[in-house]
Structure formats: C-alpha cells, structure tokens
C-alpha positions as CSV (number, residue, x, y, z in Angstrom):
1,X,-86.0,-29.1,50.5
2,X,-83.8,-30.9,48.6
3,X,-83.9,-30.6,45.0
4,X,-82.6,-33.1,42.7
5,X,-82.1,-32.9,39.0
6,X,-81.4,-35.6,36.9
7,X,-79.8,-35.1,33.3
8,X,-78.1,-37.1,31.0
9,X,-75.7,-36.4,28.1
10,X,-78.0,-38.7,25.6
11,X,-81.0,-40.2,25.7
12,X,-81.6,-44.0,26.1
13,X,-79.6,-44.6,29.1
14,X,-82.5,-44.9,31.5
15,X,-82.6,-41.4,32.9
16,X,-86.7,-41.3,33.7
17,X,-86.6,-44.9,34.5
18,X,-83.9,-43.5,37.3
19,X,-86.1,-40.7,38.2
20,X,-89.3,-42.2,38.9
21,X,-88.2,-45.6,41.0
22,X,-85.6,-43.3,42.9
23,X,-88.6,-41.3,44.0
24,X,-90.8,-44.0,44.6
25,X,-88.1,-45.1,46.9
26,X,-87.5,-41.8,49.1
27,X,-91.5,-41.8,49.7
28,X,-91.3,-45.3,50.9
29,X,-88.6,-44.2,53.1
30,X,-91.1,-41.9,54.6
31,X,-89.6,-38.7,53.0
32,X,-92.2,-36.0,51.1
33,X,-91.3,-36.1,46.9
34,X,-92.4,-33.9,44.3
35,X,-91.3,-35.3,40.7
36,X,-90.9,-32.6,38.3
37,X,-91.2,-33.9,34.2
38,X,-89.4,-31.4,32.8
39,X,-88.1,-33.6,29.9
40,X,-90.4,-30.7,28.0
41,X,-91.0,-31.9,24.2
42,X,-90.6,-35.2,25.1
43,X,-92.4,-36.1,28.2
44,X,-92.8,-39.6,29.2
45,X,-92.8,-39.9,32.9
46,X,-96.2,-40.5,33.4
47,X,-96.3,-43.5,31.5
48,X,-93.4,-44.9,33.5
49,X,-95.6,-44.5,36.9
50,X,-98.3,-46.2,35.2
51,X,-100.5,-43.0,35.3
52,X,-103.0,-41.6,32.7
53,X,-102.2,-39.2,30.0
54,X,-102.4,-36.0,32.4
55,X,-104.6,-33.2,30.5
56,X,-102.9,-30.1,32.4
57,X,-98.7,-30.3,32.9
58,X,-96.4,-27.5,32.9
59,X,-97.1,-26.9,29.3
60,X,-101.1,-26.1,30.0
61,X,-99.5,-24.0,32.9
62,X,-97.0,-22.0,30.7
63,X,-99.6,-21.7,28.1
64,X,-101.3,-19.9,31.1
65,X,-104.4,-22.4,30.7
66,X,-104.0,-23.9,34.0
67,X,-104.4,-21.7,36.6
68,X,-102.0,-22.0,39.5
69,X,-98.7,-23.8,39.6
70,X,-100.7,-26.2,42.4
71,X,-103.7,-27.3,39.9
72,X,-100.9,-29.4,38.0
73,X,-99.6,-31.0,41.0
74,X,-101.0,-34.4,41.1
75,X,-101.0,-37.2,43.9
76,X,-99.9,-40.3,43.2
77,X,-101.1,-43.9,44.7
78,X,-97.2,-44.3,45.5
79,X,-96.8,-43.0,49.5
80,X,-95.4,-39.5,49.8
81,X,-95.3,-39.0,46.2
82,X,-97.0,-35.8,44.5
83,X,-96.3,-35.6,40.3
84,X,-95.9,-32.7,38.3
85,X,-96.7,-33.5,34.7
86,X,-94.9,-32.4,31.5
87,X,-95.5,-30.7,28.4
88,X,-99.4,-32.2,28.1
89,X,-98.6,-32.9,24.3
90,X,-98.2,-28.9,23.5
91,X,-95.6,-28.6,21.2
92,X,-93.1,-26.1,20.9
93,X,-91.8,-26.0,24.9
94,X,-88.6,-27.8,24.3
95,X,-87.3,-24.2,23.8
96,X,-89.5,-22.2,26.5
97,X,-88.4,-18.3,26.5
98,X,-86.1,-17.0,29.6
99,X,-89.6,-15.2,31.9
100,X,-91.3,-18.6,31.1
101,X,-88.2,-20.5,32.8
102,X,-88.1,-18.2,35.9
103,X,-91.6,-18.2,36.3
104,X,-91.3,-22.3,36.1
105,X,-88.3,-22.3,38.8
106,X,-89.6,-19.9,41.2
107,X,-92.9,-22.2,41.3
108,X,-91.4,-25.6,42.2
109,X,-88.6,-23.7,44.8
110,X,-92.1,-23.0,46.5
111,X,-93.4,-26.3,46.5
112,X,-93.7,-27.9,50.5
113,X,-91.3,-31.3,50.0
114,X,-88.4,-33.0,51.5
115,X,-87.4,-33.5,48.1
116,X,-87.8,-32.2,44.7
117,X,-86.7,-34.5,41.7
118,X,-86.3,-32.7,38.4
119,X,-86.2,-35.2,35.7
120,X,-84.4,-33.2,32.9
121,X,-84.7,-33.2,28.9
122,X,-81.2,-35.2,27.2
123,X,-78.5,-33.1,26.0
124,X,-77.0,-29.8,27.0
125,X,-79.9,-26.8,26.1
126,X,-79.6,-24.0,28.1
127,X,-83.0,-24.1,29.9
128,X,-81.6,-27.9,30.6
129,X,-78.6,-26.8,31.9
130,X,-80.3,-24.4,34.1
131,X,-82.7,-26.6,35.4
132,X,-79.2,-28.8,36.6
133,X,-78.0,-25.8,38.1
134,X,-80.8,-25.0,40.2
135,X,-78.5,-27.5,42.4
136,X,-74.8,-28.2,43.4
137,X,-75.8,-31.8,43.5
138,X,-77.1,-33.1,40.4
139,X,-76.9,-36.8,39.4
140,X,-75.9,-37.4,35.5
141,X,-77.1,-40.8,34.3
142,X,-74.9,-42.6,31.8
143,X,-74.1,-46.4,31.0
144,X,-70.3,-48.3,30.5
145,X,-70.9,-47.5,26.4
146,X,-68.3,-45.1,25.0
147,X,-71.0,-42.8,23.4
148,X,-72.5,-42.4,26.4
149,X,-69.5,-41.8,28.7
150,X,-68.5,-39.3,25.9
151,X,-71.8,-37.3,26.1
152,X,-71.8,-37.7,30.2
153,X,-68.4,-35.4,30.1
154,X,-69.6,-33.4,27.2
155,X,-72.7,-32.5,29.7
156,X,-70.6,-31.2,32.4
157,X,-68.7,-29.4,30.4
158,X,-71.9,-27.2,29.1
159,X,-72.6,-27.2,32.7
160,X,-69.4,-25.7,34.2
161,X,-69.1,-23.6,31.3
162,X,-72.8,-21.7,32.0
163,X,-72.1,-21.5,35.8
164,X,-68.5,-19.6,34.5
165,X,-70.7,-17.5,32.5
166,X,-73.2,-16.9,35.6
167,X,-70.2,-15.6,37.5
168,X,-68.5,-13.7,35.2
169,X,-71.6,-11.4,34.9
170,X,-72.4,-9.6,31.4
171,X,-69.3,-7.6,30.1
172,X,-66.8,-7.9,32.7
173,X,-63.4,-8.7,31.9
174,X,-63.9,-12.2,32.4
175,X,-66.9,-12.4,30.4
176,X,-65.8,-10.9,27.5
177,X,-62.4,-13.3,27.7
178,X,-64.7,-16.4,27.3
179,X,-66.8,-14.9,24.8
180,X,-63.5,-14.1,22.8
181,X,-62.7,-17.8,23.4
182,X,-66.3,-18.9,22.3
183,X,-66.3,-17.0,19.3
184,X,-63.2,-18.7,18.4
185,X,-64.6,-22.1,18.2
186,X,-61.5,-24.1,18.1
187,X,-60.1,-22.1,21.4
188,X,-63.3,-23.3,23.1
189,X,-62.7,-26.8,22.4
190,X,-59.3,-26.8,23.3
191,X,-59.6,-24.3,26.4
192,X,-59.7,-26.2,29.8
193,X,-60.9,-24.5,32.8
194,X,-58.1,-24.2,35.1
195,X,-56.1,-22.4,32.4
196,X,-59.0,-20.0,32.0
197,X,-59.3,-20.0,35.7
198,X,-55.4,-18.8,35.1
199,X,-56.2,-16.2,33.1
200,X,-59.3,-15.1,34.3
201,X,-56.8,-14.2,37.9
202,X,-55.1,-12.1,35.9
203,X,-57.6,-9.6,34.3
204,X,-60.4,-10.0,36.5
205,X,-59.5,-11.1,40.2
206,X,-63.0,-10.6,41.8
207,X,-64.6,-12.7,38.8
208,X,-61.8,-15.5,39.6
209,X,-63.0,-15.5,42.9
210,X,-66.5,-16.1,42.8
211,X,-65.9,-18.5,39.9
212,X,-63.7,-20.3,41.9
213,X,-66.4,-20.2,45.3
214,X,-68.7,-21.6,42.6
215,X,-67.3,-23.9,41.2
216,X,-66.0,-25.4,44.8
217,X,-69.7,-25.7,45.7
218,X,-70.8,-27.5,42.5
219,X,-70.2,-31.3,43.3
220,X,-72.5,-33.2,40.4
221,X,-72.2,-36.6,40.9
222,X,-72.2,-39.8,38.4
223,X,-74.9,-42.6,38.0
224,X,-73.5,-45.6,36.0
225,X,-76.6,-48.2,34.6
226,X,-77.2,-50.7,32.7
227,X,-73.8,-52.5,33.5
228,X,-73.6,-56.2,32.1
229,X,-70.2,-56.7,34.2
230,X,-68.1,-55.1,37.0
231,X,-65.4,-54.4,34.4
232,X,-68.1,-51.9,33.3
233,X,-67.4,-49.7,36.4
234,X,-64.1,-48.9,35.7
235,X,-65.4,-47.0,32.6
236,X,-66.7,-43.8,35.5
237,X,-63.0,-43.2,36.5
238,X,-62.4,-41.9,33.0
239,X,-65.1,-39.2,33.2
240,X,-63.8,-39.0,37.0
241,X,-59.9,-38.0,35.2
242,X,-61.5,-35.7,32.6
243,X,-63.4,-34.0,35.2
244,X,-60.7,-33.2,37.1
245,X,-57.7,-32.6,34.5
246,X,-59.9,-30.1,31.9
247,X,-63.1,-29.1,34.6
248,X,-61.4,-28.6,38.0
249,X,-64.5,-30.6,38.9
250,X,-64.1,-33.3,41.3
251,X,-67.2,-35.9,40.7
252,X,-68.9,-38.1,42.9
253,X,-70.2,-41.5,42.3
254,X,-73.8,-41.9,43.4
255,X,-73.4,-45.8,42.7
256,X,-74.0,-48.7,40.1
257,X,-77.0,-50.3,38.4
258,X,-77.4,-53.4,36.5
259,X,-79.2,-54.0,33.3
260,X,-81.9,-56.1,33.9
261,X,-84.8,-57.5,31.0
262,X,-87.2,-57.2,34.0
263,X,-86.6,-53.3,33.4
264,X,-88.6,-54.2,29.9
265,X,-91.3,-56.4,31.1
266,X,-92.0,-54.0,33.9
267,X,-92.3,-50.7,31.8
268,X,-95.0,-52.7,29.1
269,X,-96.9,-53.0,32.5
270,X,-96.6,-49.4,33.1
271,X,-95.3,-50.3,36.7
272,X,-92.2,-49.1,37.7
273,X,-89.9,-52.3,38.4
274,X,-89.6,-50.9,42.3
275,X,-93.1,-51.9,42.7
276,X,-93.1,-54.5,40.0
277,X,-90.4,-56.7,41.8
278,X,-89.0,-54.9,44.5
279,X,-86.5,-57.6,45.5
280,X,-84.8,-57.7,41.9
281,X,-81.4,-57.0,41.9
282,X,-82.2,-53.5,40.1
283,X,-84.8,-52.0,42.5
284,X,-82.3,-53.3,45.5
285,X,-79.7,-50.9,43.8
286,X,-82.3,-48.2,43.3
287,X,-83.6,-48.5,47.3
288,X,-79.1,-48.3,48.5
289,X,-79.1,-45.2,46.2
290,X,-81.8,-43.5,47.6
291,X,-80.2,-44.3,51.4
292,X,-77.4,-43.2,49.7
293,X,-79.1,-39.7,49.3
294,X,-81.2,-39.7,52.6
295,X,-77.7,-40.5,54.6
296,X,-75.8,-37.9,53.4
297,X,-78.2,-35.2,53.5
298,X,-76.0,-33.1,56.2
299,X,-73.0,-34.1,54.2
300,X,-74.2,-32.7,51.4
301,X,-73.4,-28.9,52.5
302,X,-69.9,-29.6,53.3
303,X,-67.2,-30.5,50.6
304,X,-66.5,-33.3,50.3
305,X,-62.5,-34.6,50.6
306,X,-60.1,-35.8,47.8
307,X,-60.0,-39.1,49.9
308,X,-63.9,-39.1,50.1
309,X,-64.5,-38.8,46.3
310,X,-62.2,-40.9,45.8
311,X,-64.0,-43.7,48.4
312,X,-66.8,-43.0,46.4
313,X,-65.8,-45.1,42.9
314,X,-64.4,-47.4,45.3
315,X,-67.8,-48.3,46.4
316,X,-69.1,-48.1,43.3
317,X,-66.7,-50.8,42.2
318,X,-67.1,-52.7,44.9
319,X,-70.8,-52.7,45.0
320,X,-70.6,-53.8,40.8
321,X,-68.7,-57.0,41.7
322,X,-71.2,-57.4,44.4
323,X,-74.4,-57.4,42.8
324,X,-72.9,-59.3,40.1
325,X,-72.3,-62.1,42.3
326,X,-76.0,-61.8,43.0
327,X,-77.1,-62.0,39.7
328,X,-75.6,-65.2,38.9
329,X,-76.8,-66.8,42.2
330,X,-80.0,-65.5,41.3
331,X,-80.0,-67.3,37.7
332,X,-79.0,-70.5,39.7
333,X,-81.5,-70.6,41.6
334,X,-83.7,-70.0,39.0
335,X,-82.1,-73.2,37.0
336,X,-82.3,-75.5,40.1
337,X,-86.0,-74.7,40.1
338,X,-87.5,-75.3,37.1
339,X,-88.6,-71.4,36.4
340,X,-85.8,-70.9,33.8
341,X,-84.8,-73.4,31.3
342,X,-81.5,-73.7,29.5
343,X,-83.1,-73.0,26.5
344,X,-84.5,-69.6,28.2
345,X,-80.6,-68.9,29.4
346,X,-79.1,-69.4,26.2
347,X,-81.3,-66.9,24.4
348,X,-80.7,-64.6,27.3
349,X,-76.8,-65.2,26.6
350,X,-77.7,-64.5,22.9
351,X,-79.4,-61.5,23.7
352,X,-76.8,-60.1,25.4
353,X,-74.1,-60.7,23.0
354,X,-75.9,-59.0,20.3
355,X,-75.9,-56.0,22.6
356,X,-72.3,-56.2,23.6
357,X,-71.6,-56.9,19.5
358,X,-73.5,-53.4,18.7
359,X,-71.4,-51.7,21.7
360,X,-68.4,-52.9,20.1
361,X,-69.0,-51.6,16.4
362,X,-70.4,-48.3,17.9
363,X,-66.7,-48.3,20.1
364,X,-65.1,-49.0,16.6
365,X,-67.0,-46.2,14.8
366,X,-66.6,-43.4,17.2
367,X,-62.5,-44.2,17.7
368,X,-62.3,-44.0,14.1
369,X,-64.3,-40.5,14.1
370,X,-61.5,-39.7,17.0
371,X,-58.7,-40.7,15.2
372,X,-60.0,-38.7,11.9
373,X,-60.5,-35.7,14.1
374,X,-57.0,-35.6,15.7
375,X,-55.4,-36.1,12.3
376,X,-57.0,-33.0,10.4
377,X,-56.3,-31.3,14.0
378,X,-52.6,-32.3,13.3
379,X,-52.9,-31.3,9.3
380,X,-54.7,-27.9,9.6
C-alpha cells in the first residue's frame, strides 16, 4: 500500500480539493483508494465528494462510540473509492492525545488498498506532522502567492525538524543539542540543518548517522495550484533553493495546476470538478498527476538523482506554459461559439485582476514585515 498524505503550510490553497479529485482519479485508473479526512476540527471532505454529513468519522471512533475502525469506512459511488470520514462535528480532536494518534495510525496501516490518501489538517501541529511522516513521500500543496510559498517551507521545516527529533531518541547527545538550540529560540530560527547535521557528527556519530539515513529516505515533493500564468512556476524553485541550502532536503515537483472558476461552480454542486467536467483543463492536470504517481510507483523506493529532481521543475515548467496555451485556445473557442461573450470575458479579466491586485498588497505587506524583522535582527 501506498500511503499518501497531503498537507499544506495554510489553508485556502486547495489542499482537500487536491485530495479528493486526485483519488477519484487513481480509482478510475483501476487502482484500490482509501481517503483518510484527517483535517480533524475542521473536516470538510465529505462535502467536496458530494456525500451526506457522515454521523460516525474518526471522531465517533476515537470517542470509542463507533465500534471498529471498519464501521467508519464508507463506499463511495466513485469506482475503487472507500471514504473514511472526519471529526463527525465532535469538537475538541484538533489536539487528539499521543495513544489516540497511534491507535488512529495503526488502523488505517491495516486497511486492504493500493493507496491510502491522508488529507491533513493546515499548519505544522505535531499530530499533523506525524500524520506526513507516516510517509517519505508526501505532497505539500501551495499556490505562486508569497504567503503561501512562505508557509510551504515553513511546513517542511517542522517536518525535518520532528523526524531529527525521532532519530535523535530522548536524551541522547544529539537530542539534548537541539533542545539546547530550541530553548534558545533565536538559535532555532537561525540554525540550518546541515550545520546541526555538523555538529551533531561531532558529539553523537551514531545519531548523525541515522539522521542522515533518514533524512536521505525523506523525499516530500511540491504541488503548485492555482497558477494564473507560467511565470507562476518559477516561484517552486525558491522553496526548491531553501530546501536544499537550510534543509539538506532535495524536493520534488509533483506538477502544476491552474486556477479555474469552474473549481467554484463545481464545489456549490458538491461534485468534484473530475466528475463535473472531466475534460477541463484542471481535472486533465489532476488525471497527469495521478499517472504521475501510478508510474513511478517502483521509483519511488529508490532515490531519486540530483539530475532527476532537477528534471522534475523542468516539467513542471514546461507543463505551466503548456496548459496555459490551452487555456487560452479554450477561451477562443468559446468566443468563436457564442457560449462566452465579451462582456462575460471582460468580467473574467476583472476578476482576476482584483485577485492579482490583493496578491500584490499581501507581497507588499509581508516584505515590509521582512524588512522590519531583519532590521531589529541587525539592531538587537
């Protein structure tokens, strides 16, 4: 089984809209898919698939009012695609307790599937980190916009800095020098792994290696959506360049997706826009990423090379300007036949530019809160 968590650095980048369609996708492919909402406090899956308000979920199983793990399991009218609900509206599970998270993970590492898709909670929690970590291969979702970018990093930072923990033990050398660091707040933020790496060889050389075996097997890789432009997909080789400068992480890129207003009309249906309009430009994008997955399942145990990653944001770029040029052809042909006017185009344009307008004061607002930052860094 392969097992697939999704997690993003924010919310609002289209994470669970990810989740879902890519599933949908690997059962059409003829490939056997649990989905796992584990977005607990705020679990919206469900609505996305166009499926009822569930009354049992992992919450009514954690609560112990379910039964077994396998009376929550739910089939789906999608082919190949079983659904494990969320929290079932019980408060309180964003923060489950450490025997409640084991008892969670050792129930769906027993579930019979080609594929198990975890569809994560936003932001860096531990049990969300965890959850990531349950796999070398993760995909983090995150869109062109500077805030986002910044949180995508910020997320695999947590993430490499929990596996450290996890192979440093409990009051080993090692453990105790990044404790000493974390304490420190300042030295935290300013550490980078490979200099911890450095001194972590020094004091505690069995620690360094199995951090280092660890870290070698953990290959995330990167989800860009909601691009407007293939300019937008240069913005991943910045995360790409932080990964590997302060992480010693080298990330792959899963792929590009485009924004798309359909996305909207599609999730007021409560159908996901795979099924709503499969030939869209989006659900085409969602179909190559799942091939994407299913083609490099025996790859995915080997390391990947330098070259390899590398080819990977290639692609990526490549397959931006792409669909791009399909885009436009596709709102020519809708002009040549009547379905969209000029007056429907130009409020489309509109629409857009508000968007890029709001990207552009949130860029302006967060470089300023940079700036400010780096100059009482410089003054203290």
């Amino acid at each position: 089984m392969r097992i697939v968590p999704i997690a993003s650095g924010k919310g609002g980048v289209g994470k669970s809209l990810v989740a879902a369609n890519l599933s949908i996708a690997l059962g059409q492919a003829g490939k056997r898919v649990v989905l796992a909402d584990l977005d607990l406090g705020a679990s919206n899956l469900h609505v996305i698939l166009g499926i009822p308000a569930p009354k049992r979920g992992v919450g009514t199983f954690l609560s112990g009012s379910s039964g077994s793990f396998e009376n929550i399991i739910l089939e789906t009218d999608y082919p190949n695609l079983r659904f494990v609900p969320g929290d079932a509206e019980i408060p309180g599970l964003a923060n489950i307790k450490a025997g409640q998270k084991n008892m969670l993970v050792k129930r769906l590492l027993s579930v019979d599937a080609d594929y198990l898709i975890l569809d994560l909670g936003a932001g860096t929690g531990t049990s969300i980190l965890d959850f990531f970590l349950m796999s070398s291969h993760g995909i983090v979702v995150t869109t062109p916009a500077l805030t986002a970018t910044l949180n995508a990093y910020m997320f695999l930072k947590n993430a490499v800095f929990r596996l450290l923990y996890g192979a440093f033990g409990t009051r080993s050398k090692a453990w105790e020098y990044l404790e000493s660091l974390r304490r420190d707040g300042s030295s935290l933020q300013r550490a980078y792994v490979p200099a911890i790496l450095e001194k972590v060889a020094q004091i505690d050389p069995e620690r360094h290696r199995i951090a280092v075996e660890r870290l070698a097997r953990f290959r995330p890789r990167l989800l860009l959506n909601m691009l407007d432009e293939p300019k937008d997909a240069e913005k991943a080789q910045k995360i790409r360049r932080s990964c590997a400068d302060y992480l010693r992480l080298n990330l792959e890129h899963l792929g590009v997706l485009y924004r798309d207003e359909l996305q909207d009309v599609a999730l007021g249906s409560r159908i996901p826009i795979i099924r709503y309009k499969p030939q869209s430009i989006l659900s085409q994008a969602i179909y190559r990423t799942a091939d994407k997955l299913i083609t490099t399942e025996e790859e995915m145990d080997a390391p990947l090379s330098i070259a390899e990653l590398e080819g990977s944001f290639q692609t990526a770029e490549l397959e931006a300007e792409s669909d791009f040029g399909a885009r436009v052809a596709y709102v020519e042909d809708l002009l040549n036949s009547g379905a969209l006017t000029m007056g429907d185009l130009v409020e489309m344009v509109k629409s857009q530019q508000f968007e890029i307008d709001k990207l552009r004061k949130e860029n302006q607002f967060i470089k300023f809160k940079l700036a400010r930052a780096i100059g009482q860094g410089f003054s203290g």
